[in-house]
Structure formats: C-alpha cells, structure tokens
N, CA, C and O of each residue as an XYZ file, in Angstrom:
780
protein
N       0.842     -1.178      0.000
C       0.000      0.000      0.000
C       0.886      1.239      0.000
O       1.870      1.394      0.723
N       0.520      1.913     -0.701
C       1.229      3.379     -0.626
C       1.099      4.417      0.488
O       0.248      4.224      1.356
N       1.758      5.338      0.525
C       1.774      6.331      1.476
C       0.969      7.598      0.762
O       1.227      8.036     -0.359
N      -0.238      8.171      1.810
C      -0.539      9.418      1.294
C      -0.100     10.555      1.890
O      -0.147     10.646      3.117
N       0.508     11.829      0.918
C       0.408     12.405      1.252
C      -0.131     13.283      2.530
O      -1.017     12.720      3.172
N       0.269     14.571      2.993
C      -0.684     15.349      4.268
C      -1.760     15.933      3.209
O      -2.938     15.752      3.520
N      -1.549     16.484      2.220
C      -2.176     17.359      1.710
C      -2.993     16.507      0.477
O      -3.910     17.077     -0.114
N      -2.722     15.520      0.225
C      -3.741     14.516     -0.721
C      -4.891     14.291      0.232
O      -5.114     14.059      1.420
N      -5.508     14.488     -0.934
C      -7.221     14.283     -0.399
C      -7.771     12.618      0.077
O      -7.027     11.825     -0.500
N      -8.506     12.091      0.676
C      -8.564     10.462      0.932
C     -10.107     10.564      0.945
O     -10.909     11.498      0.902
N     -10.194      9.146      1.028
C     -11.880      8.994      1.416
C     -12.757      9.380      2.214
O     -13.942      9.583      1.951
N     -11.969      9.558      3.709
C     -12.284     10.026      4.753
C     -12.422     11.800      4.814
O     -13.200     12.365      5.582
N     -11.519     12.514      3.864
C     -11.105     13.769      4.285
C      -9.415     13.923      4.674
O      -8.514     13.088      4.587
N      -9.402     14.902      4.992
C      -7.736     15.175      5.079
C      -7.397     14.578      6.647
O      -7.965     14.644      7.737
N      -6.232     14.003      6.162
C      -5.015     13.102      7.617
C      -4.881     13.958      8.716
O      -4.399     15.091      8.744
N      -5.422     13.202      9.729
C      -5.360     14.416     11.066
C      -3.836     14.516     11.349
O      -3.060     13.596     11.092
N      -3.389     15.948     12.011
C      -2.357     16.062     12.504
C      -2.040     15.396     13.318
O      -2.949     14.886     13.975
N      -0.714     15.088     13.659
C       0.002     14.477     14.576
C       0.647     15.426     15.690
O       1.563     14.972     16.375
N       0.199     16.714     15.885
C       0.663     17.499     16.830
C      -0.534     17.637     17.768
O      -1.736     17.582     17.507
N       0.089     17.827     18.905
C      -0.908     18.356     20.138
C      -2.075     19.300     19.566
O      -1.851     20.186     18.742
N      -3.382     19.006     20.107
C      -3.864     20.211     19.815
C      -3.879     21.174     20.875
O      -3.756     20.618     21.967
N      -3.975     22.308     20.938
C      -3.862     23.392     21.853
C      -5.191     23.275     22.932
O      -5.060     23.884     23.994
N      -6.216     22.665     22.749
C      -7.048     22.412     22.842
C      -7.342     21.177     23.829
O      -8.277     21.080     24.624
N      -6.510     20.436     23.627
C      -6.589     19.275     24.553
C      -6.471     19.490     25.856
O      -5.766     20.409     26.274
N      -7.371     18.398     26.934
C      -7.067     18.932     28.395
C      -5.992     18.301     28.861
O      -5.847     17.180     28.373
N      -5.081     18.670     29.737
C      -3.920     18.507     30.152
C      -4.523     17.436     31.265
O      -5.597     17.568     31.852
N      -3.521     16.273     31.426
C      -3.948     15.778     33.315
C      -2.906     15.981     33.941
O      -1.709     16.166     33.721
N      -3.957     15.873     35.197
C      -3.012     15.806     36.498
C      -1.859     16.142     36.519
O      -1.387     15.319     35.735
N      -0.838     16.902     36.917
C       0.291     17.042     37.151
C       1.064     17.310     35.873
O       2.273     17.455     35.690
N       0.162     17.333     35.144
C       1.189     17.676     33.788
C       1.647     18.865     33.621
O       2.755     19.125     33.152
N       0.494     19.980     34.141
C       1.398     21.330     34.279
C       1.293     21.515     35.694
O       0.545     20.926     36.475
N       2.479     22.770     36.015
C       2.377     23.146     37.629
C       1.332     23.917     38.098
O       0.813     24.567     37.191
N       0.860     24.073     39.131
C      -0.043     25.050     39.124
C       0.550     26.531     39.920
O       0.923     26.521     41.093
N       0.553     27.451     39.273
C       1.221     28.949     39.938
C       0.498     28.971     41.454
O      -0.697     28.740     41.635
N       1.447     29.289     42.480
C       0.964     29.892     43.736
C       1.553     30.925     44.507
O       2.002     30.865     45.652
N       1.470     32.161     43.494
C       2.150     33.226     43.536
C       0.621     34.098     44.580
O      -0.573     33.807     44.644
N       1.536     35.323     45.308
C       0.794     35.816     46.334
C      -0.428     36.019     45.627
O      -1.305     35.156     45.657
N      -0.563     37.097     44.986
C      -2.029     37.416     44.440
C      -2.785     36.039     43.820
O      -3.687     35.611     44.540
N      -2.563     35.394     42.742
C      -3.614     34.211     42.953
C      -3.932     33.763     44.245
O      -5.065     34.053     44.627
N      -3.065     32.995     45.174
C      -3.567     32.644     46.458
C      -4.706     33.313     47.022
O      -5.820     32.847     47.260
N      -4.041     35.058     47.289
C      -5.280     35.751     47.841
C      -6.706     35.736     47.170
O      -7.740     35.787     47.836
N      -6.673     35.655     45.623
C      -7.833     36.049     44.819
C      -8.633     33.963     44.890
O      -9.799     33.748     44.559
N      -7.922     33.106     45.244
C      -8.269     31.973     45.601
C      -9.220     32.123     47.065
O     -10.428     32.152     47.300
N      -8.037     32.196     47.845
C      -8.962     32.400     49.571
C     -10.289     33.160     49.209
O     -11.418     32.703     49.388
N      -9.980     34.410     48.664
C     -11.782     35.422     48.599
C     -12.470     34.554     48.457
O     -13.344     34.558     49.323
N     -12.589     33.356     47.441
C     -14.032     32.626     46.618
C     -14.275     31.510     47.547
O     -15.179     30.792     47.119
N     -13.584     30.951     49.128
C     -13.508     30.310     49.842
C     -14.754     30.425     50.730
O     -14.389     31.464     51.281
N     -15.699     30.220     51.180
C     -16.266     30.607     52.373
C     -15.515     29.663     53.043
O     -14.831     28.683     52.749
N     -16.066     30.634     54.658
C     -15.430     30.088     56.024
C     -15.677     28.580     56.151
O     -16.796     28.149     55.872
N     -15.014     28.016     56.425
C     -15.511     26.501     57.086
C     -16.843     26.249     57.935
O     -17.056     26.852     58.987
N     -17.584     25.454     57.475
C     -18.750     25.307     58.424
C     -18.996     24.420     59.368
O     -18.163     23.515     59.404
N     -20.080     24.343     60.360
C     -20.279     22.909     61.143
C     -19.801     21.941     60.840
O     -19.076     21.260     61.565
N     -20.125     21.689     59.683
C     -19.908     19.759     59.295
C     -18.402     19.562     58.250
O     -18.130     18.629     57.495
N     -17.541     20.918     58.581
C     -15.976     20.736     57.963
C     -15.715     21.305     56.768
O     -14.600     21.432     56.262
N     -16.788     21.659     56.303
C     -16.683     21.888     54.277
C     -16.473     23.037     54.400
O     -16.809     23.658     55.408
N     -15.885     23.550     53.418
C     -15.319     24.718     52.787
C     -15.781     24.840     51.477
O     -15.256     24.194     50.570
N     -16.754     25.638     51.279
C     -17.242     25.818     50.289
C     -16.486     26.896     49.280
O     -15.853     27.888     49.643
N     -16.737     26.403     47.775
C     -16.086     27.213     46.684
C     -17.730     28.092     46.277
O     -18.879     27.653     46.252
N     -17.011     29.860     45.924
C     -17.914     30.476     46.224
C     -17.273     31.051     44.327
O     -17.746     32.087     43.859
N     -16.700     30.596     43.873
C     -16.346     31.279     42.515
C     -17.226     30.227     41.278
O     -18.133     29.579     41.801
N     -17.071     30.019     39.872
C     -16.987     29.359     39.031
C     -17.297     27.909     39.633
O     -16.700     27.300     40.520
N     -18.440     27.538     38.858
C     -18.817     26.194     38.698
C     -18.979     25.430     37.257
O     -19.715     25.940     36.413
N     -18.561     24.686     37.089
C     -18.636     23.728     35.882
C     -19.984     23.094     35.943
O     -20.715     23.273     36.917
N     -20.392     22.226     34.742
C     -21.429     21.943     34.462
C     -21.906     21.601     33.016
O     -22.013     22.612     32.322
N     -22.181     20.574     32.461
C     -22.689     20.721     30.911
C     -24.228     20.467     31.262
O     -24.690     20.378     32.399
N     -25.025     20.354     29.888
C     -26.643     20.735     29.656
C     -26.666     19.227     30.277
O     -27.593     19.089     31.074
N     -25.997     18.261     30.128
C     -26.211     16.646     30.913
C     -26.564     16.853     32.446
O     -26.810     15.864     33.137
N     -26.595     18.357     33.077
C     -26.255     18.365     34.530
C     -25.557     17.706     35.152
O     -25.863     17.676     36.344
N     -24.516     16.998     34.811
C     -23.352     17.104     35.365
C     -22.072     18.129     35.635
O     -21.904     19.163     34.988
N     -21.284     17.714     36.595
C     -20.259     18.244     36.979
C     -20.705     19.009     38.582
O     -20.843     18.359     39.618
N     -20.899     20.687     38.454
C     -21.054     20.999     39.894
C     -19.399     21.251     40.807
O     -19.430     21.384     42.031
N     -18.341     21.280     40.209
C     -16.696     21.373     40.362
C     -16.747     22.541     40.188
O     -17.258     23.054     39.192
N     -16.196     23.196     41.182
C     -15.554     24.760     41.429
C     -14.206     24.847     40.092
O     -13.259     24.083     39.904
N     -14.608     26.052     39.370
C     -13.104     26.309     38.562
C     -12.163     27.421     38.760
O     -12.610     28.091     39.691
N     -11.634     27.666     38.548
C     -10.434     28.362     39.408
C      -9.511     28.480     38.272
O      -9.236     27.509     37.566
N      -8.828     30.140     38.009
C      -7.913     30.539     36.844
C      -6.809     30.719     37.743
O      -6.539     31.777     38.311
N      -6.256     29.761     37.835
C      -4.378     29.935     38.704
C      -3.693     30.850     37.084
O      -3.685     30.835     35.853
N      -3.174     31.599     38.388
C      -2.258     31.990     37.403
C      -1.685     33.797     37.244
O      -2.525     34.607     37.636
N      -0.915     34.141     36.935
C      -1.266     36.106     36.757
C      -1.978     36.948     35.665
O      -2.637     37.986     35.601
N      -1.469     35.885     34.757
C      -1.701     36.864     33.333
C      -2.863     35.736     32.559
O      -3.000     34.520     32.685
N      -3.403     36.485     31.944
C      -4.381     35.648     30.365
C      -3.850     34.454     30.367
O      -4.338     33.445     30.876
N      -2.545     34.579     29.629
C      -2.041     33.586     28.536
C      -0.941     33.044     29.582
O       0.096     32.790     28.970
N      -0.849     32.824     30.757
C       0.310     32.559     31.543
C      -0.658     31.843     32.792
O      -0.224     31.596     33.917
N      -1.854     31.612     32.398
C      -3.261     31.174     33.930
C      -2.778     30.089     33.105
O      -2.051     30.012     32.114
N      -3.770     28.824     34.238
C      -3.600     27.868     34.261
C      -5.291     27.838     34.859
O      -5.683     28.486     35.829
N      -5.976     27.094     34.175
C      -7.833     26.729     34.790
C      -7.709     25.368     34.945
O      -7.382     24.519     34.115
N      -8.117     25.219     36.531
C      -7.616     23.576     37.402
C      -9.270     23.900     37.815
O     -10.062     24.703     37.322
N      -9.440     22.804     39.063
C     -10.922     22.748     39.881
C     -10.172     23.217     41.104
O      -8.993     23.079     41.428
N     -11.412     23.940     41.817
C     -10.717     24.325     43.014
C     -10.489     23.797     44.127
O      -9.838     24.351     45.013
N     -11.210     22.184     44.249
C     -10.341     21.572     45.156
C      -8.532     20.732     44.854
O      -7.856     20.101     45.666
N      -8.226     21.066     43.415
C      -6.916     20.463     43.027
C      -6.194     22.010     43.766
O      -5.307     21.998     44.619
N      -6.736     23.067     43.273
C      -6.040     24.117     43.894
C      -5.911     24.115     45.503
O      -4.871     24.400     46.095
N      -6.873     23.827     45.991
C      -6.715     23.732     47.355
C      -5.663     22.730     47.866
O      -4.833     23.046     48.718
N      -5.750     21.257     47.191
C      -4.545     20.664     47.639
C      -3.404     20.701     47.223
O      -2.531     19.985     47.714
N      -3.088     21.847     45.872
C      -1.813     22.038     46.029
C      -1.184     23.118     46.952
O       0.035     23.197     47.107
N      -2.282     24.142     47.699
C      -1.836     24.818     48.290
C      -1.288     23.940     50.158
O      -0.331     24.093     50.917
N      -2.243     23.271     50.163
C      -1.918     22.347     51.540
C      -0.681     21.451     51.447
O       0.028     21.451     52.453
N      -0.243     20.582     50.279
C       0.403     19.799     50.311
C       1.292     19.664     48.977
O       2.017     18.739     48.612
N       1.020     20.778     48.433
C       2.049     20.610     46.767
C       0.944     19.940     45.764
O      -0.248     19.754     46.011
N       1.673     19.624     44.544
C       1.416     19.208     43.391
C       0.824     18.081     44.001
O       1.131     17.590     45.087
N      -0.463     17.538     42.839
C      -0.918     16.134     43.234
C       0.289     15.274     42.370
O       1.162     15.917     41.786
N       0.280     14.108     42.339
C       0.980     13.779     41.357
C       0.590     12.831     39.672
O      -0.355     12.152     39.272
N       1.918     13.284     39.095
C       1.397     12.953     37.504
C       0.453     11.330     38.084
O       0.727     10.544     38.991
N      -0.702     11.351     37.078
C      -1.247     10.248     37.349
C      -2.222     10.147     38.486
O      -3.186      9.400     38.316
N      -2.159     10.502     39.108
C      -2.916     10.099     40.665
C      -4.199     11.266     40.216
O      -4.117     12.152     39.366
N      -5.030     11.022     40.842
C      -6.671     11.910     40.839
C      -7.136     12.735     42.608
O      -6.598     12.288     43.621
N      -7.984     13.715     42.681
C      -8.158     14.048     43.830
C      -9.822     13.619     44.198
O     -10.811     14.025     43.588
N      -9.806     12.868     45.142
C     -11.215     12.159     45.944
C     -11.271     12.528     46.467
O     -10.386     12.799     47.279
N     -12.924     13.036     46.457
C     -13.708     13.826     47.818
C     -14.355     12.863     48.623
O     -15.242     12.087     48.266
N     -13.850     12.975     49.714
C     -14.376     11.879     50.848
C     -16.037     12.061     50.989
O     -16.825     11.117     51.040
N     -16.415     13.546     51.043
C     -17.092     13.645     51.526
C     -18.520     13.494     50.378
O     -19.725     13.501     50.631
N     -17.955     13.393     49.368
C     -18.701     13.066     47.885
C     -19.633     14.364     47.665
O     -20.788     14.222     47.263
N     -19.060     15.706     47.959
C     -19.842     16.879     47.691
C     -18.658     18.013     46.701
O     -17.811     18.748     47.210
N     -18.897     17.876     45.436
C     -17.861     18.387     44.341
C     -17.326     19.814     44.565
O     -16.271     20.167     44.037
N     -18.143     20.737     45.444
C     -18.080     22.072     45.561
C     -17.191     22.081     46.518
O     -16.361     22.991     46.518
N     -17.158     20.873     47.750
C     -15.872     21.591     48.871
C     -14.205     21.246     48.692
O     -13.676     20.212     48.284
N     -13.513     22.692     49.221
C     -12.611     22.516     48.568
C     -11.942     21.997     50.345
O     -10.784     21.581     50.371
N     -12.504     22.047     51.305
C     -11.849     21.582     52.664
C     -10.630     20.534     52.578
O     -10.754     19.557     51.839
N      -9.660     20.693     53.195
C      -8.497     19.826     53.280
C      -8.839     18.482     53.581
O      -8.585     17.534     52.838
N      -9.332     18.416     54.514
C     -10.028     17.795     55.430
C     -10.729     16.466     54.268
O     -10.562     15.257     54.425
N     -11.323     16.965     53.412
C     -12.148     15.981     52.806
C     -11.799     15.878     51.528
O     -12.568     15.537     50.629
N     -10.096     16.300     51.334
C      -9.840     15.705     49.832
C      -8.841     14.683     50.503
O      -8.346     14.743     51.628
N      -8.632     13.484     49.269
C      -7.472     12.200     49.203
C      -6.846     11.805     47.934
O      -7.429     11.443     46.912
N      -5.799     11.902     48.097
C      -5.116     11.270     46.666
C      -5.320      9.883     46.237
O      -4.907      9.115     47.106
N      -5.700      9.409     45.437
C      -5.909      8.136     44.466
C      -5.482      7.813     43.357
O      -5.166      8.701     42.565
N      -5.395      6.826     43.105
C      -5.970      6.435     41.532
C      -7.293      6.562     40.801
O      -8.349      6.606     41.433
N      -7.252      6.619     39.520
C      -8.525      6.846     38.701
C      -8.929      5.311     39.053
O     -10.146      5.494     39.037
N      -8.814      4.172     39.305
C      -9.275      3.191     39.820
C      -9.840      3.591     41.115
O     -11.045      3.839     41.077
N      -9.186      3.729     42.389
C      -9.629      4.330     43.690
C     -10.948      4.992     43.516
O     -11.921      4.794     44.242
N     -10.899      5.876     42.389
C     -11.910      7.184     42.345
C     -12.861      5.801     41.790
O     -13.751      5.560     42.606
N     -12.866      4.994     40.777
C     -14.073      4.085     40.273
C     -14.534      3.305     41.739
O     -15.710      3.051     41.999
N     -13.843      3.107     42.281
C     -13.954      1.945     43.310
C     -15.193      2.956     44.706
O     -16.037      2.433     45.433
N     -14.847      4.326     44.623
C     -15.537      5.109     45.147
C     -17.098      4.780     44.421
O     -18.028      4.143     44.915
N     -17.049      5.195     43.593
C     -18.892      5.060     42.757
C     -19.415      3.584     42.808
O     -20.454      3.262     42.232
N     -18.581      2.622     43.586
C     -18.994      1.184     43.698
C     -19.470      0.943     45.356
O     -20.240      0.116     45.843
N     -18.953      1.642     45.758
C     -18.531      1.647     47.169
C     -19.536      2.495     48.193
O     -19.917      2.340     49.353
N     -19.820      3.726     46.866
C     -21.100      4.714     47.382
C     -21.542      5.365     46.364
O     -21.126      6.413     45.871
N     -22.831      4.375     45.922
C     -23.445      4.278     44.471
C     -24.287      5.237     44.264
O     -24.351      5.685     43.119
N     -25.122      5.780     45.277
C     -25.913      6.903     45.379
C     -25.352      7.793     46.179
O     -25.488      7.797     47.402
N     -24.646      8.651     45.479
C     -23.914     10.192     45.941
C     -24.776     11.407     46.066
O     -25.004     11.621     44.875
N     -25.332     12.235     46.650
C     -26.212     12.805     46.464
C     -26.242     13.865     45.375
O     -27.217     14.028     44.642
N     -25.215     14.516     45.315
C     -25.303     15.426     44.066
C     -25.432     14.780     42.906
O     -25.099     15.548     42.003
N     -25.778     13.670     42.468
C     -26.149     13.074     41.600
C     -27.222     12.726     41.140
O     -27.591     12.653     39.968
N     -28.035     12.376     42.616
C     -29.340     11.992     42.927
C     -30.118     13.385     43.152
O     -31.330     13.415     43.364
N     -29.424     14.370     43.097
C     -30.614     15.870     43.363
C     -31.035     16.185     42.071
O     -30.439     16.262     40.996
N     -32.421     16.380     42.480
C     -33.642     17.090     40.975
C     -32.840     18.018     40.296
O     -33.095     17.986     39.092
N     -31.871     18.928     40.624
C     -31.192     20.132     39.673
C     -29.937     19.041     39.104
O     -29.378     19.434     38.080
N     -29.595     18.107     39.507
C     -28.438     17.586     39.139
C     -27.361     18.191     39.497
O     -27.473     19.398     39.712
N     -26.188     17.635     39.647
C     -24.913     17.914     40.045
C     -24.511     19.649     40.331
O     -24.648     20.344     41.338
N     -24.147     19.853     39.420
C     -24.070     21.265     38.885
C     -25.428     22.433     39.378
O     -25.289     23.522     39.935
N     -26.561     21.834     38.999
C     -27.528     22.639     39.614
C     -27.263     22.521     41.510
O     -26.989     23.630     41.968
N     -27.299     21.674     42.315
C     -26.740     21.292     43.760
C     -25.645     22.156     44.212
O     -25.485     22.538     45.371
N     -24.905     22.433     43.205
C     -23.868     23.219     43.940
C     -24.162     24.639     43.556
O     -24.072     25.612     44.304
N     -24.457     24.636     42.534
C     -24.857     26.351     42.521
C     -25.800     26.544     43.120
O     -25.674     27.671     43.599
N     -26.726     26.119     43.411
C     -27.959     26.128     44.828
C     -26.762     26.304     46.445
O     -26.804     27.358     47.079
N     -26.038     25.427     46.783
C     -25.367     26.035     47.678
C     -24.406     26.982     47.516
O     -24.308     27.861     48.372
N     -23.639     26.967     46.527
C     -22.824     28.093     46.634
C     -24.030     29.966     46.945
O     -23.683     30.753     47.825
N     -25.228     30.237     46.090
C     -25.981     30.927     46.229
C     -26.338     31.114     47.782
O     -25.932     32.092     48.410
N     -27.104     30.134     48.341
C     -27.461     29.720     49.874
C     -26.262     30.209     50.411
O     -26.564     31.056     51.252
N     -25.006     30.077     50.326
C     -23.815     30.560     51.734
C     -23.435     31.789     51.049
O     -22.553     32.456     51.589
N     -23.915     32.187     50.012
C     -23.288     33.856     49.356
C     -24.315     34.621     50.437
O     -23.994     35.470     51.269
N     -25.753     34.022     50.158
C     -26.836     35.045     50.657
C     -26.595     35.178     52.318
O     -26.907     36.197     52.934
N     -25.973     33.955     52.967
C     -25.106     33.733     54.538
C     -24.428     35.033     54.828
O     -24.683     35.813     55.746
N     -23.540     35.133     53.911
C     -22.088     35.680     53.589
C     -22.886     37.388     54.042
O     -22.771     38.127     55.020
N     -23.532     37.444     53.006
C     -24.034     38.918     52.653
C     -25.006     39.652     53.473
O     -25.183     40.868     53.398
N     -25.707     38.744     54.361
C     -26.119     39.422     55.451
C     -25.200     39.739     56.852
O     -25.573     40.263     57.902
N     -23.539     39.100     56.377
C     -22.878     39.580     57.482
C     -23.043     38.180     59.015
O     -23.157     38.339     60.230
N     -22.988     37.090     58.265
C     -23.534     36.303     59.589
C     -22.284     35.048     58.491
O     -22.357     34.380     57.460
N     -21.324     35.344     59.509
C     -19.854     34.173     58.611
C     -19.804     32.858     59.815
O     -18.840     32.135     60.065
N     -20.978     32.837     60.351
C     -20.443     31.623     61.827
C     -20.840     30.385     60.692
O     -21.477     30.286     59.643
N     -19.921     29.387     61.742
C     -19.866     28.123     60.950
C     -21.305     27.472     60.746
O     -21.576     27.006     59.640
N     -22.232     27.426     61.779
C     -23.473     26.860     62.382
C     -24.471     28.022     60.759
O     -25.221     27.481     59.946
N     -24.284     28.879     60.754
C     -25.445     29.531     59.898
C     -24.845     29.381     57.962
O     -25.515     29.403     56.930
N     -23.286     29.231     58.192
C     -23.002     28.807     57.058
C     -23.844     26.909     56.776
O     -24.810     26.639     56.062
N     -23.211     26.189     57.429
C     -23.975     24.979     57.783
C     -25.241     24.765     57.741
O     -25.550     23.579     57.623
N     -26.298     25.707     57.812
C     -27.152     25.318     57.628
C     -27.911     25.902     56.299
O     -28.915     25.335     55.866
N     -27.443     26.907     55.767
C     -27.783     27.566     54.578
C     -27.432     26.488     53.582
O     -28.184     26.149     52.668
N     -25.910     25.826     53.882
C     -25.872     24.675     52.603
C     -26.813     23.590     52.554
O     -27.358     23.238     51.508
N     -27.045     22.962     53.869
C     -28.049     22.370     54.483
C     -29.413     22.129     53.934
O     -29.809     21.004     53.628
N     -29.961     22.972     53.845
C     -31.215     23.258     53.784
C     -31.481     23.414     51.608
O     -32.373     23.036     50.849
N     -29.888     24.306     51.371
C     -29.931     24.184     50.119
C     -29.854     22.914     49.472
O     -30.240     22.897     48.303
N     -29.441     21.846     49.972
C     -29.039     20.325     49.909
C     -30.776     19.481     49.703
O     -31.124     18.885     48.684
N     -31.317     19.597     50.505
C     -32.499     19.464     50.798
C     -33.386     19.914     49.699
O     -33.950     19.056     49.020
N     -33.600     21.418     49.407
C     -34.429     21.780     48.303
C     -34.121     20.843     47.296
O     -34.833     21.041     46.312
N     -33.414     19.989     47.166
C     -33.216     19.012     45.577
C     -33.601     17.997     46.259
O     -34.828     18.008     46.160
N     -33.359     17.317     46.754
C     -33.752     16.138     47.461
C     -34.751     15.353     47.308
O     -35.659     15.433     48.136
N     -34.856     14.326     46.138
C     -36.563     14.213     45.913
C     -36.941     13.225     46.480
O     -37.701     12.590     45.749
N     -36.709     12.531     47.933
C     -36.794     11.886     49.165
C     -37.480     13.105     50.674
O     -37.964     12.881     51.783
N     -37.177     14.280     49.935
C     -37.248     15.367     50.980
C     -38.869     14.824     51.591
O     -38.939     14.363     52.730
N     -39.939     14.919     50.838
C     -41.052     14.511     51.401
C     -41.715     13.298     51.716
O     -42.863     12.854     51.687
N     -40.512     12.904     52.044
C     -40.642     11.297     52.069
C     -40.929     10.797     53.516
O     -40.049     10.994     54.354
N     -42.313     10.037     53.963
C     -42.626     10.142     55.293
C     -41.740      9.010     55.510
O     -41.496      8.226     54.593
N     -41.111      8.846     56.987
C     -40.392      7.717     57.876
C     -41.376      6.455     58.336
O     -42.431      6.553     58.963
N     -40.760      5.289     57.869
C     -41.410      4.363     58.449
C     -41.131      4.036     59.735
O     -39.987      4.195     60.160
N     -42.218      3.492     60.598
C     -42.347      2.973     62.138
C     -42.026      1.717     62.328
O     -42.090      1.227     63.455
C-alpha cells in the first residue's frame, strides 16, 4: 500500500495532525499550578469560612454541561491571560496544603460533595480508587438531586453567598444555609419515615 500524502485528499477527508492540539485537556500534574501571592489571595476570597460539618465551600466558578453534570468549582491559577492555568478548586486547594498532586494520581472527595474545597475531605488516588468510590457509594447525592450535580452546587454556593451577605460568617449559619440548600433538591425530601 502506498503512502498518502498530508495534503492529498482520501476517502475520509484530510489526515489528522500528529501534533498536540492546543485544545486538549492537560492531566493531572502535567502542568504546575502557579501559587504566587495574588492568585492565592484572589483563591482564599471565593472560599467561604468553614462550616459545622468541615466543608469549605467554593464560592467562585462552577462547571457543568446541559447533561447536569459536573457541579466542580473552577479556578484561573495563574497572573496573566495567557500565563493562567484553569484547574478545579479543590486540586487548587490541595496544592496549596500539600504541593502538586501527582502525575497520574486523581483528587477524591471523601465527603462526595464536588463544591468543597476543605483539606479535610480531599485524598489522593488512583482513577481506579476514584471508580472503586462510585462502587462503594453508588448513590452520591449530588447526583441523585432534581437540579443535578451542577444545579446542587450552585444552589449552595448561592445559599452561603446570601449567609455571607447578610454579614452572619459563623460556621453553624453557614452549615445550615448549605443544608437546607441540599435538601431543596432532594426528591426523598417529602418522604414520610417508616415505624
């Protein structure tokens, strides 16, 4: 069989490149993430305070496609445009606690709620580990809420802004604003208890 050309035409259409596309998502550890003073600080702002039950909620950028999935805090590390780096903000959070995750390895939320970026409730794994999680605890709730993933967390992130903004930062009223926002999806919420 012969060789075609880049620029000969084929059956299919023209021979895809063999270079990176610019476009592609990078993993894990493949680039560094900047933790120069001003990102850090402009990181902490989108943080709310820690609440009752440990979480640290991300108060910036949420991900999400029309599937309602996702609900992952996003976060532009970085100084400049073309010199940022866009991670999730609990990878940012654990590189600020403990460094780089590493090439390969994934970050697991213990607490199976995508929005907190708390120390406390991230763990390093494998992308196996992370499968073995969805086996292990099959009904996650942000999965199982009527808005779906993404809708769940922007329902709480909203709920602890409106906390935030009346000037009331205690852990107990943050805690329960997510709380209660948790609940509004919940389609068990009216679900009477058996005796």
């Amino acid at each position: 069989m012969e060789a075609v050309a880049d620029d000969e035409p084929t059956l299919f259409g023209a021979l895809p490149s063999c270079t990176r596309s610019a476009n592609r998502r990078l993993g894990v550890g493949e680039v560094e993430l900047p933790v120069d003073g001003a990102t850090v600080a402009r990181f902490v702002a989108k943080c709310a305070p820690v609440d009752d039950q440990g979480h640290r909620w991300w108060l910036g950028a949420i991900d999400g496609g029309a599937d309602r999935s996702g609900g992952y805090g996003r976060f532009q590390a970085g100084p400049g445009r073309h010199t940022s780096v866009i991670t999730t903000a609990h990878r940012y959070a654990w590189t600020l606690a403990h460094g780089p995750v590493p090439p390969g390895l994934v970050l697991r939320h213990r607490c199976d709620e995508p929005l907190c970026t708390a120390d406390a409730d991230l763990e390093v794994g494998t992308f196996a580990d992370n499968r073995w999680d969805t086996v292990a605890r099959p009904y996650r709730a942000a999965d199982l809420d009527l808005r779906g993933s993404a809708g769940r967390s922007r329902a709480i992130r909203e709920a602890v802004l409106a906390v935030l903004a009346r000037g009331d930062a205690s852990p107990g009223a943050i805690g329960a604003a997510a709380r209660a926002a948790m609940l509004a999806g919940d389609p068990n919420r009216d679900q009477l208890t058996l005796l």
